[in-house]
C-alpha positions in Angstrom: 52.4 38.1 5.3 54.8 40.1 3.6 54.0 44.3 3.2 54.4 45.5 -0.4 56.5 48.4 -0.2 55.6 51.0 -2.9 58.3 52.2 -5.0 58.6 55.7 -5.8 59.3 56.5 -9.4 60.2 59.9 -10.6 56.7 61.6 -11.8 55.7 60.7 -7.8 58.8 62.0 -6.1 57.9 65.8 -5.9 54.4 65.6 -5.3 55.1 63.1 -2.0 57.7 65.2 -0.9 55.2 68.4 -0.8 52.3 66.3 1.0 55.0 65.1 3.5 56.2 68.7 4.3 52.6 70.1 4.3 52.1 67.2 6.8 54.7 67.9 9.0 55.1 71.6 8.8 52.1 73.0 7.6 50.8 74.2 4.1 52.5 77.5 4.3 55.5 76.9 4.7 55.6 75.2 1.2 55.7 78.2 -0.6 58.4 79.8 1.7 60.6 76.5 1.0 63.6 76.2 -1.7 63.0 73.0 -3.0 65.8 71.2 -4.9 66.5 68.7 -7.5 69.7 67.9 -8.3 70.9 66.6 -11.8 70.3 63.1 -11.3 67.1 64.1 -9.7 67.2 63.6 -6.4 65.5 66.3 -4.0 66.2 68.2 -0.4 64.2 71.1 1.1 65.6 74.3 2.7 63.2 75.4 5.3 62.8 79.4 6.2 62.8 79.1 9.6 65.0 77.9 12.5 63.4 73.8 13.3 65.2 72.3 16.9 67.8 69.4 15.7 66.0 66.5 17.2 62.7 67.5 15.3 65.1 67.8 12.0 66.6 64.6 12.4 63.6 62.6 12.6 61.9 64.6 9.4 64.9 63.8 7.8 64.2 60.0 8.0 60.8 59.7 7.5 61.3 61.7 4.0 63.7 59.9 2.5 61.5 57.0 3.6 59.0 58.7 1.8 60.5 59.2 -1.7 63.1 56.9 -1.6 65.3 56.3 -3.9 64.7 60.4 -4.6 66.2 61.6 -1.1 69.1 63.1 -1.2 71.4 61.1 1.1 72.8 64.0 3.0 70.8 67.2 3.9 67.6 66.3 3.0 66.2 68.4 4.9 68.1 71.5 6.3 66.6 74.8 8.1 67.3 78.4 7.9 70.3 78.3 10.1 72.0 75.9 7.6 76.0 77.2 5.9 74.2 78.7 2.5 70.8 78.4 2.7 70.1 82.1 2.9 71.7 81.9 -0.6 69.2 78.9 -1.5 66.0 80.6 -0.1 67.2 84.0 -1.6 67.9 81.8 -5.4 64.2 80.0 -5.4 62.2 83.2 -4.1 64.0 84.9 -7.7 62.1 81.8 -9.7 58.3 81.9 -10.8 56.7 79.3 -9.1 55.9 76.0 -9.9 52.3 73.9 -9.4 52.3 70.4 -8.0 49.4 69.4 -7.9 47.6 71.8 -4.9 50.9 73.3 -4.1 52.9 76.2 -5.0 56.7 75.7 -4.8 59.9 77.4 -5.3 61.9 74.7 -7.1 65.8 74.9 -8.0 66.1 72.2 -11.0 69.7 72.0 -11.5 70.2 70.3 -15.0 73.6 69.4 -16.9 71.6 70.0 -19.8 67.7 71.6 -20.9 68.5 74.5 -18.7 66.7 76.7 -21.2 63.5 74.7 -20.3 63.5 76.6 -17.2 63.3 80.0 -18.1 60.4 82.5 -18.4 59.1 83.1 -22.0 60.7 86.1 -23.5 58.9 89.3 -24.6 58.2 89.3 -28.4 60.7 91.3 -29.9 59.2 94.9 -31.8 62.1 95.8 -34.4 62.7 92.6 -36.5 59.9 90.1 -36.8 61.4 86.6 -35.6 60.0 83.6 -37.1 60.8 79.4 -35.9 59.9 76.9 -38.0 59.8 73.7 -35.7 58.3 70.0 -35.4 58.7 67.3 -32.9 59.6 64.8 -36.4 61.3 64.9 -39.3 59.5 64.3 -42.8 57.3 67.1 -41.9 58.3 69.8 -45.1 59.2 72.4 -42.1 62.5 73.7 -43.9 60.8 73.2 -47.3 58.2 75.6 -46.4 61.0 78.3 -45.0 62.1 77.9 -48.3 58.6 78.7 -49.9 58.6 81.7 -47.4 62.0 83.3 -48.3 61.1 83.2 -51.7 58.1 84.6 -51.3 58.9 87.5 -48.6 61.9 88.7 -50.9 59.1 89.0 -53.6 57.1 91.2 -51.2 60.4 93.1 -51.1 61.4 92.2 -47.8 64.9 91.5 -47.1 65.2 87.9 -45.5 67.7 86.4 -43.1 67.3 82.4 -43.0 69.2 80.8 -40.2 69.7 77.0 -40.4 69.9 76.1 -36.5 69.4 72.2 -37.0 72.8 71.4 -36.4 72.6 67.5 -37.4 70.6 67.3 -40.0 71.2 70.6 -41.7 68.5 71.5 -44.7 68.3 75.0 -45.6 72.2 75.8 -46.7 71.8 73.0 -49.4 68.1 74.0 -50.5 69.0 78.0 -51.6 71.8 78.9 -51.2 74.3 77.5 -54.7 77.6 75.3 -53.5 79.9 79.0 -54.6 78.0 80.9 -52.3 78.7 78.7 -48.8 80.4 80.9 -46.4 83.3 80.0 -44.3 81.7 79.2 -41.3 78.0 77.9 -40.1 76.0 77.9 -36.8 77.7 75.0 -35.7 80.9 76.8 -35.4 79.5 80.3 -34.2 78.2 78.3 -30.9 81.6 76.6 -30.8 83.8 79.9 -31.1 81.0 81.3 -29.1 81.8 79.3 -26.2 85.9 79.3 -26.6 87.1 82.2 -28.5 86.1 86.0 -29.6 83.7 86.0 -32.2 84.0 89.3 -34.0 82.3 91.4 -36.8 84.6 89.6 -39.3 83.5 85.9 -38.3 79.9 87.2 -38.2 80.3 88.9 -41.9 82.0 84.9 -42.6 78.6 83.3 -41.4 76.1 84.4 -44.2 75.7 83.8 -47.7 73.8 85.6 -50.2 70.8 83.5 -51.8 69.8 82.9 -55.6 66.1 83.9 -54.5 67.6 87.5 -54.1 67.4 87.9 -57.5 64.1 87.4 -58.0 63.4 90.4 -54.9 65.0 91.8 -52.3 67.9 89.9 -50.4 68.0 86.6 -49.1 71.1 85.8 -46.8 71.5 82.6 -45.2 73.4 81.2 -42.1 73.7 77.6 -43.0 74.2 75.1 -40.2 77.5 73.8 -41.6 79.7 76.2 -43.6 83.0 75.5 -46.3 85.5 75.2 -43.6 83.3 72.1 -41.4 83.0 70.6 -45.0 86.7 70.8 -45.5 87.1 69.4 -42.5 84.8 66.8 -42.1 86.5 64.5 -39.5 86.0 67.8 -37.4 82.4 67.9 -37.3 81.1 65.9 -34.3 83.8 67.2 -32.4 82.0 70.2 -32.7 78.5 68.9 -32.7 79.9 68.1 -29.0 80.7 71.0 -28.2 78.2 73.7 -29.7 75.1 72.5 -26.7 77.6 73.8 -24.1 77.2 76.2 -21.8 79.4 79.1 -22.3 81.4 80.1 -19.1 81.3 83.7 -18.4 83.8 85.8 -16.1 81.2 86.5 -13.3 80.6 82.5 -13.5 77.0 82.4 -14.7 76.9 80.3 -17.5 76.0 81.4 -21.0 73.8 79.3 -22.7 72.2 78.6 -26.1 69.4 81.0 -26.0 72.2 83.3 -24.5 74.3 82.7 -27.3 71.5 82.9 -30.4 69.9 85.6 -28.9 73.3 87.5 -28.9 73.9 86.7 -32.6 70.2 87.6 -33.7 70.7 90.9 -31.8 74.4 91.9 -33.8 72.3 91.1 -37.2 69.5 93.5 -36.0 71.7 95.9 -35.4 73.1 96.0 -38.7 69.8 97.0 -40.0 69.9 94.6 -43.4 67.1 93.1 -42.8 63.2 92.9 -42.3 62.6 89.7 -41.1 64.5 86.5 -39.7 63.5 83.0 -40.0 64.7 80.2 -38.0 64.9 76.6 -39.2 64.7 74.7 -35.9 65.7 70.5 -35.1 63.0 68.6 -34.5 62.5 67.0 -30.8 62.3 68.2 -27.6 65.7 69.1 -27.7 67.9 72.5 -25.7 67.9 74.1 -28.7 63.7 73.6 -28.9 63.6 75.8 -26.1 65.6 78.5 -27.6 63.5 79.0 -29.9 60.2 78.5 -28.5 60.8 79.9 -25.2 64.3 82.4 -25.5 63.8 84.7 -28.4 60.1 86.3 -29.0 59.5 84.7 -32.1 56.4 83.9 -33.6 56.5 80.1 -33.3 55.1 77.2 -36.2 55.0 74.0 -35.0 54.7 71.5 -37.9 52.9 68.5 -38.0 51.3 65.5 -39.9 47.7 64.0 -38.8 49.2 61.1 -36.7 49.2 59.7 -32.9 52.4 60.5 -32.7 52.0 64.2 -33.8 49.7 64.6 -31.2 51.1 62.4 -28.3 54.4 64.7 -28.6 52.9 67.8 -28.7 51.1 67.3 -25.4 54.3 66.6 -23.9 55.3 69.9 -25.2 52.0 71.9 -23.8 52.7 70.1 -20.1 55.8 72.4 -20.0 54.7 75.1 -21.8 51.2 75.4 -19.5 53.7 76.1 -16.5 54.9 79.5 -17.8 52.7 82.5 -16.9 51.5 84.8 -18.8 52.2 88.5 -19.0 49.7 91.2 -19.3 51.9 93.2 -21.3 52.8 90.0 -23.8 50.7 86.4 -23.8 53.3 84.5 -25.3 50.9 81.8 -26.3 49.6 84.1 -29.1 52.2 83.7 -31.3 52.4 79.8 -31.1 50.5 78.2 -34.3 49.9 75.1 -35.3 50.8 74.1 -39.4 48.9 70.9 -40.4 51.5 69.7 -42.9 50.8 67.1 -45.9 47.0 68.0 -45.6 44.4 66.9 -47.7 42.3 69.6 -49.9 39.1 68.5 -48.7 38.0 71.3 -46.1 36.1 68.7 -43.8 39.0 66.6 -43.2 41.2 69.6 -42.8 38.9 71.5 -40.0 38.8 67.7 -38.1 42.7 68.2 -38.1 42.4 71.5 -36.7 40.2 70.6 -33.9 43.2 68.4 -32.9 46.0 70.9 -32.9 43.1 73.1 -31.0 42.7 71.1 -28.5 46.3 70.9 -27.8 46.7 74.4 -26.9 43.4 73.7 -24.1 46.5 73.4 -21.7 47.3 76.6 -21.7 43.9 78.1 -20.9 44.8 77.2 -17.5 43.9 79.6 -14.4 47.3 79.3 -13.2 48.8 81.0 -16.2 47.8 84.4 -14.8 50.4 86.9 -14.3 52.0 87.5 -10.8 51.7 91.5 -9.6 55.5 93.3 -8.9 56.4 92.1 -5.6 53.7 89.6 -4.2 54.5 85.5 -4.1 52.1 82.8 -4.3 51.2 80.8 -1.8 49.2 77.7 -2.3 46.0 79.3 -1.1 46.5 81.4 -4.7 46.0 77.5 -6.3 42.8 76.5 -4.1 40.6 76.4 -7.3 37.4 75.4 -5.5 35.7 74.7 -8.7 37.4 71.3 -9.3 36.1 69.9 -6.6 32.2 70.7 -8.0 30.4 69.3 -11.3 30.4 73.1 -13.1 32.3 73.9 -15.4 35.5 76.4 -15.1 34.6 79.6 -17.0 38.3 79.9 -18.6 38.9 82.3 -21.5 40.0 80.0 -24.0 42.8 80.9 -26.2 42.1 81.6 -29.8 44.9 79.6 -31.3 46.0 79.2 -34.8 45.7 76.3 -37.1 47.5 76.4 -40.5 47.7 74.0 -43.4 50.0 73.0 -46.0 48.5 70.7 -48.7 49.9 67.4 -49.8 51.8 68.3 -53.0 53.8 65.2 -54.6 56.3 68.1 -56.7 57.6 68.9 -53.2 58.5 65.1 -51.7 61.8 65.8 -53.7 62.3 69.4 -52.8 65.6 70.5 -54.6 64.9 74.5 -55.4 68.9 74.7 -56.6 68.2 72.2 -59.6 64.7 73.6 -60.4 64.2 76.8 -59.0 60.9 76.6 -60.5 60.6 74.9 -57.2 59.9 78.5 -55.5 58.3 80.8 -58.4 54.9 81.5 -57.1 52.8 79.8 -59.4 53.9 76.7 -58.1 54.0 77.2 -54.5 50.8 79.5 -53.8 48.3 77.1 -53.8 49.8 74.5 -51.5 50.9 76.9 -49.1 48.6 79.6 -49.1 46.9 79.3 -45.5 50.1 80.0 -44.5 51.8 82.7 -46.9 48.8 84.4 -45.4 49.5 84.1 -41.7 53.7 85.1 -43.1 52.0 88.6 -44.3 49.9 89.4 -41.7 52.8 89.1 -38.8 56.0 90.7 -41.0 56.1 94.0 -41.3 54.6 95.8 -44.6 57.3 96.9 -47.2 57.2 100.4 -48.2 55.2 101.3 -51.2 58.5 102.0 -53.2 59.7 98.4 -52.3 59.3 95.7 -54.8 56.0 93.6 -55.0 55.4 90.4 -56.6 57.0 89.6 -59.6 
């Protein structure tokens, strides 16, 4: 008889590695570990203690029999005593920890590109309210309704910078801002020059235009994704499309990435002080630049979607990564995630079905490992030893109180072109079909002074 040998795939390679080690070496020394994964995703463990060679050697063989295909051919296993793994050990014990299944690890992902997927959630940001506008597909009316909401902040009097940072299929530039008022340059080339060349106060001044909705409040400035000079040069533009996901090299040899890189640019405009709140049109997809600005910049995040499989079969992709960040005490990051049902019917039944949906996406990140980890004190897996999985009660878990906005189906917006009839964006039209969330806008942007202007 021939033995069926079972292939390891990539979902089963870290979790066999960790029952192997936890076989051979104990539980403990898991957590201890620096586990690795290189980029094409192929792993080795640094142990944190001293293992004799003949005891190594024969681990060594029996894991990459274990995983396969997912052993790294040299090293795959290496002890404490091994050229740089003090370095290692020293690198994974800086990381917040990672769950596999019963196990707490240290993991080193090392990624040509999603590197931002790795990083902690950043701390809300106090001075200028930061709002993303972002879905996981097109056809969704996400930068429509940044539209809607520029026009109708600058009527509240509150001066608006709209920041276009879908870089292949641009929207906002063309929506509100008139083909005389397109600055020189765009996002797309402030994350090339970024990465290449000093970007000064004068390039920065070259990356906005002013907005016709201005006139009807306070200002409106917009940083289109593709300015004059890309459309000048159009043969340019995937050169630079290219380019612009890059990490920027820096002179101590850490790399600069894209969060890096926005977060430096939304940080010059705040200092500036010309405006009271930012909003972010983002590209739809699971993509670096997703991570920015979910993960990278303390922005209030609305996620945009239609009532369809596919809506929610992406976003639960999306919750699996987001349920491994934890959760500070100071800032619970998951509180400014929302949900905005877009193309919804009026009917308030079918509405709160769709809201049940989105609901029960953010379930995921009710879970009792997203607690936050006191100064000083590491995990171990005994911290993941929940024993009520293995009983028939249920887990009393605080569940979080999410958000669930609407847009309603309106046929005047499936051809969305404010600059030919900005009767597009006068209230009247807009504050019916977008009134769940012009409500949510208010209550998270800061209130205008009572001299500022109001509706008009």
């Amino acid at each position: 008889m021939f033995r069926t040998v079972m292939t390891t795939r990539f979902d089963d390679s870290l979790p066999r590695l960790c029952e192997f080690v936890s076989n051979e070496f104990g539980t403990g020394i898991l957590s201890r570990s620096a586990i690795l994964r290189d980029a094409g995703g192929r792993l080795s463990i640094v142990l944190p203690e001293r293992v004799n060679e003949p005891e190594l050697e024969r681990s060594a063989l029996a894991l990459s029999a274990a995983i396969g295909a997912y052993a790294r051919q040299d090293s795959v296993i290496v002890d404490a005593e091994y050229p740089g793994a003090q370095r290692l050990l020293n690198e994974a014990g800086q990381r917040p920890p990672t769950t596999v299944g019963r196990f707490a690890i240290q993991l080193l992902d090392r990624r040509i590109v999603g590197s931002d997927w790795l990083r902690s959630p950043t701390d809300a940001f106090g001075k200028t309210p930061r709002i993303v506008f972002a879905s996981l597909k097109g056809g969704v009316g996400r930068s429509t309704a940044l539209c809607v909401v520029a026009a109708h902040l600058s009527r509240k009097g509150r001066r608006v910078l709209a920041i276009d940072f879908d870089l292949e299929a641009p929207g906002i530039g063309s929506m509100i801002l008139d083909e005389n008022e397109l600055p020189e340059f765009g996002m797309l080339d402030y994350l090339v020059e970024a990465g290449l060349s000093n970007v000064d106060d004068q390039f920065i001044t070259e990356l906005t235009g002013d907005s016709f909705l201005g006139a009807g409040g306070a200002r409106v400035s917009v940083v289109p994704a593709i300015g004059r000079r890309t459309l000048e040069h159009p043969e340019n533009a995937l050169a630079k499309i290219a380019r612009a996901y890059l990490d920027a090299p820096q002179e101590n040899g850490s790399p600069k990435t894209i969060t890096d890189q926005l977060s430096d640019l939304l940080t010059r405009y705040e200092a500036l002080g010309a405006y009271d709140v930012v909003l972010i049109d983002g590209r739809s997809g699971l993509h670096e630049t997703t991570a920015s600005l979910i993960l990278g910049i303390g922005a209030e995040v609305l996620l945009f979607g239609l009532d369809q499989p596919q809506t929610y079969q992406g976003y639960r992709l999306l919750m699996g990564q987001l349920s491994q960040y934890r959760v500070s005490a100071s800032d619970d990051w998951r509180e400014r995630i929302s949900f905005v049902h877009a193309k919804a019917e009026d009917a308030v039944d079918a509405r709160e079905e769709v809201a049940s949906k989105f609901l029960d996406l953010l379930t995921s990140l009710t879970s009792p490992r997203n607690f936050e980890i006191p100064p000083n004190e590491k995990l171990t897996e005994n911290d993941f030893d929940l024993t009520w999985q293995d009983t028939t009660d249920t887990p009393e878990v605080d569940l979080l109180e999410g958000q669930v906005l609407h847009v309603l189906e309106d046929t005047r917006y499936r051809r969305f072109d404010p600059v030919a009839d900005r009767k597009m964006l006068d209230s009247r039209s807009y504050s019916s079909t977008f009134g769940s969330l012009l409500d949510y806008i208010d209550s998270v942007t800061i209130e205008p002074s009572s001299d500022d202007a109001e509706d008009q």
